[in-house]
N, C-alpha and C positions, 0 to 999 in steps of 0.2 A: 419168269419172263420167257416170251418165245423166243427160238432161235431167229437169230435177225442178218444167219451168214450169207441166206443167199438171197434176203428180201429185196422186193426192186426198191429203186429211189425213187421217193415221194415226191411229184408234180411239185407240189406244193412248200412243202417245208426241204427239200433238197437231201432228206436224210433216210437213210433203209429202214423201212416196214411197211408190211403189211396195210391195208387201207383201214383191216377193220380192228389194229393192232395201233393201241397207241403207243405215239412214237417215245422213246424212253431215251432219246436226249431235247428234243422240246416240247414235248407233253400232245401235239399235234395228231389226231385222229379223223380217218376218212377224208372228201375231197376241199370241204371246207379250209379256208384260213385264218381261221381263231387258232391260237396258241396256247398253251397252257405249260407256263416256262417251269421248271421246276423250285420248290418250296426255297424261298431266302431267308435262310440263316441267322443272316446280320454278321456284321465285321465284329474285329476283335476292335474294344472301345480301352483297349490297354496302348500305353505308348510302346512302339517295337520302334526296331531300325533293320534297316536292307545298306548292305554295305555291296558295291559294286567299285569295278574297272572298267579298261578298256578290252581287257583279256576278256570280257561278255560280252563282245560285239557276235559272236556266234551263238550264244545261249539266247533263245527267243522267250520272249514275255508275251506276244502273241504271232497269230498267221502271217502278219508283214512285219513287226517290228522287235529289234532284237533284245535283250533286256538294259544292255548296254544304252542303246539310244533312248528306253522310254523313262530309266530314272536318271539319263543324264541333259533328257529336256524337263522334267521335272525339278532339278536339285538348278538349272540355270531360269526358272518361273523362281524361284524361292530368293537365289542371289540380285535379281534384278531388282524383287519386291523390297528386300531388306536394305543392300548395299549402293544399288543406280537409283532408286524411288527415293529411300527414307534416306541413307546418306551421302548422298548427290558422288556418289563416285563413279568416273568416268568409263562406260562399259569395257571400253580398248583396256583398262588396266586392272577391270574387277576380274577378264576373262585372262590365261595368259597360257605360256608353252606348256603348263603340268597339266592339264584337262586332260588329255588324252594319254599321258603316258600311263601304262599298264603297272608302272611304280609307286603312282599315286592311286592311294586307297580314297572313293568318297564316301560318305553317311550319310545317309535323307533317314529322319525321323517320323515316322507316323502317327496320329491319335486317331485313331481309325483307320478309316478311309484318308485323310487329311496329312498332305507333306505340312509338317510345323516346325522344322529345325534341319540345318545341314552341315558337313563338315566331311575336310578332309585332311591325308593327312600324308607324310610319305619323308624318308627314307633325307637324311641331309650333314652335313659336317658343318658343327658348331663348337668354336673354338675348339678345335681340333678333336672333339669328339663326335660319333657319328649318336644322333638324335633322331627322335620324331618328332620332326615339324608339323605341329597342326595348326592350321590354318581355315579362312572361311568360315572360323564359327559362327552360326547367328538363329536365332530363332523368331520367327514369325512374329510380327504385331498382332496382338489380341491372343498367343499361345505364351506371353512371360509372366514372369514371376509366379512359376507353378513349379519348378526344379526341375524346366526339362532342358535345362543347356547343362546342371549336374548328373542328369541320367545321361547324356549324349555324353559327358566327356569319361564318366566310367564307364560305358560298351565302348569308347574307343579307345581306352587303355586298353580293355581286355582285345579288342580286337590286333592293339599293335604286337600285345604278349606273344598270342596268338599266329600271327602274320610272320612276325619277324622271331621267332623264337629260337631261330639259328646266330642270330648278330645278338652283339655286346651292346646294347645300348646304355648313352649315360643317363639319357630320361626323355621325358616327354616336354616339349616348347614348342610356345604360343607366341605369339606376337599381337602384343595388345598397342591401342591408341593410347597417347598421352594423357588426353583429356576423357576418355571412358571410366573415369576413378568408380564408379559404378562396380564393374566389371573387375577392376583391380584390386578393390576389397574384397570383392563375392574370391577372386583365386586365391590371397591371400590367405582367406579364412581355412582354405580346402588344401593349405601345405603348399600350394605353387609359392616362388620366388622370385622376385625380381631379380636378374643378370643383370651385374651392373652396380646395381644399389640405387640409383636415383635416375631424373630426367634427362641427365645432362647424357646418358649414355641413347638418346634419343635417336634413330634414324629414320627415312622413308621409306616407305611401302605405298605404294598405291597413292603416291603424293600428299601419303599423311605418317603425321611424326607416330611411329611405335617406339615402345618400350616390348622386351623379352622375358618372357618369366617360364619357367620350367619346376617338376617337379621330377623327381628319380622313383624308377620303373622295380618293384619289387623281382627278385630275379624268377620266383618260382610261384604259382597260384592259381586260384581258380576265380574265387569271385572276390574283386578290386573294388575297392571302395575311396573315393577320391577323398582325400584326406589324410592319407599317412603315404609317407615318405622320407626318404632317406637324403645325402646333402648331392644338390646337383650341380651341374658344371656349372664353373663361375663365367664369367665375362659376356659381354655378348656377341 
């Protein structure tokens, strides 16, 4: 490749080289404006996740926007679709004061290119123990029952392992809907517990009655597999 340190800027594509050099970040040669963008790849077609805060309001994802603001208008497209769309709850109480604190950890899931799951999760005292609260779980209509709300909640074990690997925690807790029984077998099956024991330990969230279930955080590990666990705090 030529030396491109002292080439002038191209009329045309805005980028240093030579006229009769083509340009080797968008493939653009001599005065014309044809392009010739470089060779696409293709995305990874594997489910990943991007775990962000508020502490990446300085870390950029592009020229104007930081990475903080482009998956935390992304993971609020995903809440809208699932929680204001599909179960009519009321935006003032799906959004609330922990969005922004740099305490709460979120997750956006991806299958490609494609947000398909979100969650988050952070730092709480639960009967007097200190927990991770996770919360906002959900994944996308048209992306369930493929096991990607069971891939989402082992990268966010590992991530709390991870995160908080200086605190004692006594486990991991969820707060589910009463009538979600769906939901409440699938954690059942995976070692989570109901706090509590039954309905009647029922409260509000978001103007709808939850139940709390938790499971206990292996103290030492690398890769967490949901499903085994030790006895978690009682009550809720």
């Amino acid at each position: 490749m030529a030396d491109m340190s002292d080439a002038p800027i191209c009329p045309s594509c805005l980028h240093p080289h030579y006229p009769d050099v083509r340009c080797h970040i968008c493939g653009h040669k001599g005065k014309g404006n044809s392009f010739r963008l470089p060779k696409f790849l293709g995305s990874d077609h594997r489910l990943h996740f991007e775990n962000f805060n508020s502490a990446n309001s300085n870390v950029s994802w592009s020229e104007s926007v930081s990475r903080w603001q482009a998956l935390s208008n992304l993971a609020r497209i995903i809440r809208r679709d699932v929680f204001v769309t599909d179960l009519h709850i009321p935006e003032n109480l799906e959004f609330d004061e922990h969005e922004n604190f740099e305490s709460t950890r979120h997750t956006i899931g991806f299958l490609g290119d494609a947000p398909v799951c979100y969650a988050r999760w952070r730092l709480a005292e639960v009967s007097g123990s200190t927990c991770a609260l996770l919360d906002r779980i959900c994944v996308k209509q048209g992306y369930r029952m493929r096991g990607i709300a069971t891939s989402a909640l082992q990268h966010i074990m590992q991530d709390v392992m991870a995160t908080a690997s200086g605190t004692p925690l006594a486990g991991l807790v969820t707060n589910v809907p009463v009538d979600a029984q769906e939901v409440r077998v699938k954690l059942s099956t995976h070692s989570f517990t109901q706090m509590g024991g039954d309905a009647t330990n029922a409260f509000l969230e978001r103007g709808v009655p939850h139940v709390a279930y938790c499971i206990a955080l292996p103290a030492a590990q690398t890769n967490v597999a949901v499903g085994s666990a030790a006895q978690p705090p009682t009550g809720p």
